[in-house]
Each structure stands twice: as C-alpha cells, then as structure tokens.
C-alpha positions as CSV (number, residue, x, y, z in Angstrom):
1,X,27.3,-7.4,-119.5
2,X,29.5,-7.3,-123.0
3,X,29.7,-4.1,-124.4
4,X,28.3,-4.9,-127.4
5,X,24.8,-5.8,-125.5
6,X,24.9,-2.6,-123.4
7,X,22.4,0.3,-124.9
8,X,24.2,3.2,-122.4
9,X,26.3,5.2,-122.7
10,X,29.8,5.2,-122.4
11,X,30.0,6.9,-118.5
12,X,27.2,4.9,-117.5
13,X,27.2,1.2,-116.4
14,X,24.1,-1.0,-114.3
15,X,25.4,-2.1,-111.0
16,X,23.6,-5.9,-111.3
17,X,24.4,-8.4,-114.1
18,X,21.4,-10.6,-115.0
19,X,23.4,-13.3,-113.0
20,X,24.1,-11.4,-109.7
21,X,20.6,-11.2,-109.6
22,X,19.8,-14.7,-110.3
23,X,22.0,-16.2,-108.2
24,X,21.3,-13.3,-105.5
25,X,17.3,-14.6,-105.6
26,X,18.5,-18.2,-106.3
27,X,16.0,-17.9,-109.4
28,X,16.8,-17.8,-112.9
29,X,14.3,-15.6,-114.9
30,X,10.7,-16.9,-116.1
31,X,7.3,-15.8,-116.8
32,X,7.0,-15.2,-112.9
33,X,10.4,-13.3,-112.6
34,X,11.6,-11.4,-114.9
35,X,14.3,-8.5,-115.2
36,X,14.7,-5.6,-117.0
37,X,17.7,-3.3,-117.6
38,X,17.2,0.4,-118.4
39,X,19.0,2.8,-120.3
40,X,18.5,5.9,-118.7
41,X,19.2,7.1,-114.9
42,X,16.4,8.1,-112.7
43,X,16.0,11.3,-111.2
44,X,15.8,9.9,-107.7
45,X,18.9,8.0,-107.8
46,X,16.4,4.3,-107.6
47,X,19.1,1.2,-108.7
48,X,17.0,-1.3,-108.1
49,X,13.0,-1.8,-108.1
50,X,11.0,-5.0,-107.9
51,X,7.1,-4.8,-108.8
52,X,4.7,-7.4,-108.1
53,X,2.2,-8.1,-111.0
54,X,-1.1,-9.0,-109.4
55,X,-3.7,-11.1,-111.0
56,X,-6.5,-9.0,-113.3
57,X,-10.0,-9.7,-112.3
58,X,-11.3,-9.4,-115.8
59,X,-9.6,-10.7,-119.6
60,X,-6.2,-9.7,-120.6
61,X,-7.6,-7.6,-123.4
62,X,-6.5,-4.3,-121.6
63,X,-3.9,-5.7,-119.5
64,X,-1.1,-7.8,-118.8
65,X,-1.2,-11.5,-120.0
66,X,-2.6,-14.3,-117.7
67,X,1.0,-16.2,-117.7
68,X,2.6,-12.6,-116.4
69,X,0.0,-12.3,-113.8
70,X,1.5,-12.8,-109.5
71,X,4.3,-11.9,-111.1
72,X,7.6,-10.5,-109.8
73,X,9.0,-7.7,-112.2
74,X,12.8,-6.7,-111.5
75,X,14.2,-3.0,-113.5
76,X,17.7,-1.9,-112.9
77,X,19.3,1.2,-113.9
78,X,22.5,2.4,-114.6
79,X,24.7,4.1,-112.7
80,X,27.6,6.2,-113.5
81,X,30.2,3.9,-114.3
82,X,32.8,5.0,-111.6
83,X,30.3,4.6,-108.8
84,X,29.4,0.6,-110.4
85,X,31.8,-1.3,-108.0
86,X,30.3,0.1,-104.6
87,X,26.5,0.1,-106.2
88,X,27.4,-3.4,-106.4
89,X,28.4,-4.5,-103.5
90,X,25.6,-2.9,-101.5
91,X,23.1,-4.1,-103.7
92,X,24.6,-7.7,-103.7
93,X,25.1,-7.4,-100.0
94,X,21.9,-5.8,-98.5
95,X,19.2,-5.4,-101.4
96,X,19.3,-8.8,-103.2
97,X,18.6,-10.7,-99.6
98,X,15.9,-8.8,-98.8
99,X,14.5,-9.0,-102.7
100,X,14.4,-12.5,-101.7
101,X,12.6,-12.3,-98.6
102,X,10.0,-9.4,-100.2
103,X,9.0,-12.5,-103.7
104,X,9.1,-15.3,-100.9
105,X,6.5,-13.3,-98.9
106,X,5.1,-11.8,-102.2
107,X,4.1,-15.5,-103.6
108,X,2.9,-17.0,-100.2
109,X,1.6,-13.7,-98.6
110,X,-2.4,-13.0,-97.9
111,X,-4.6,-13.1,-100.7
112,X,-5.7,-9.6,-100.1
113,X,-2.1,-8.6,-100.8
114,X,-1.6,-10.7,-103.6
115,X,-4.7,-9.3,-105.1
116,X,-2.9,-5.7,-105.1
117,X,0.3,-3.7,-106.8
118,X,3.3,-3.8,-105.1
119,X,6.5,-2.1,-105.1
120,X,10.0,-2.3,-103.3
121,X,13.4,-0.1,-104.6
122,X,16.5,1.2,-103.3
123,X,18.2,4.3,-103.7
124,X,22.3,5.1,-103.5
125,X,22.4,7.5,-101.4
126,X,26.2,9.0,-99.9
127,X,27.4,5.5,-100.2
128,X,24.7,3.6,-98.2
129,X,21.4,2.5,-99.4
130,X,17.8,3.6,-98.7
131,X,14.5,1.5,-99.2
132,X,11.0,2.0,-99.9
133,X,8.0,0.1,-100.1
134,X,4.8,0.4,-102.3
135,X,6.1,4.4,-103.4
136,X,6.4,5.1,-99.6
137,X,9.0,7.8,-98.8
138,X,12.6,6.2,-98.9
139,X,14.3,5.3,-95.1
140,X,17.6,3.7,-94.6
141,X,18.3,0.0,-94.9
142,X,18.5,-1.6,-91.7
143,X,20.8,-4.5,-90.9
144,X,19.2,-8.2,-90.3
C-alpha cells in the first residue's frame, strides 16, 4: 500500500495488501466482503480476523444494514515492519486458503450457523501461525 495511503507509523507495516487478499479469496471486495485495515497492533499478536455478519431478525434501526447482513468482514493489523515479509508469506500461504474454505462454508453452511456470529483469526506466534475459531483459545495451524 503507497505510503501516502498508510495511517501507521513509520516501524509498523500490515502483512496483506487489499490485493493479496483478493486474489488469495478469489473475491474482490463488495457489500458481502469487505476488508478493513487497522492502525494499531493488538495485544495478542491477531494479523488477521474474518467475522461473519449474520442476518438481524428485526429492522436495521439498531444494527447493521440489511445489504451488510451474511456478510464476511476481513480486519488486518499491522505488524512491525521488519517482521512484514514472513507475516506474509504465512498468511498468504496457510491463512488465506483456509479464509476461503471458512466464507465458502460460511455462505453455504446450515442455517442455524448462518443465523449466528462468527469469528476466525490468526496469530504470529515464534514464526508459525496459530488459529482460533469463534474467540476459542488459539491452537496451531495444521497442514492440509
């Protein structure tokens, strides 16, 4: 991303590009994807979460807007800027296919699980990434 678009800092840089993670989900953003790039680190050392937006049994007066609803909602954070090329690679290489897999099942999954909040994000931890599922605690990623 051109440094005049970035918001961070100058140590800090996000691991994904709007268009790794496009063509990584083979899905350009839209009402029912869409990313979002923070500013600030999190505590836990999450890169990358995806929440699923489910549909609001009454109006959209004190929620999220029918056209967002069974939505997919992708939030990166940045990373320090040293540690950006191997965040990157993992996240391409492990995270992004299985980001796939989890909106694929998301958007033809049960209705009982379409009719609730979901959540799936991975961590950097000592150079190998961990995953967790609706808040769960986080595990390592296995290989598929």
């Amino acid at each position: 991303m051109p440094a005049r678009h970035r918001r961070l800092p100058q140590h800090l840089s996000w691991p994904l590009t709007p268009t790794d993670i496009g063509s990584g989900l083979e899905e350009a953003p839209s009402d029912a994807l869409q990313f979002d790039f923070g500013s600030v680190r999190t505590s836990d050392g999450t890169l990358l979460t995806a929440d699923w937006r489910p549909p609001l049994p009454s109006n959209y007066g004190s929620g999220l807007h029918p056209r967002w609803w069974s939505s997919v909602h992708v939030f990166v954070t940045p990373v320090p800027s040293g540690e950006r090329a191997d965040a990157r690679r993992l996240l391409r290489e492990q995270a992004l296919p299985e980001l796939r897999r989890w909106i694929d099942g998301a958007r033809t999954g049960s209705e009982a699980w379409a009719l609730s909040r979901h959540s799936v994000s991975w961590q950097l931890v000592g150079g190998s990434l961990r995953i967790s599922h609706d808040e769960q605690p986080y595990r390592p990623v296995t290989a598929v």
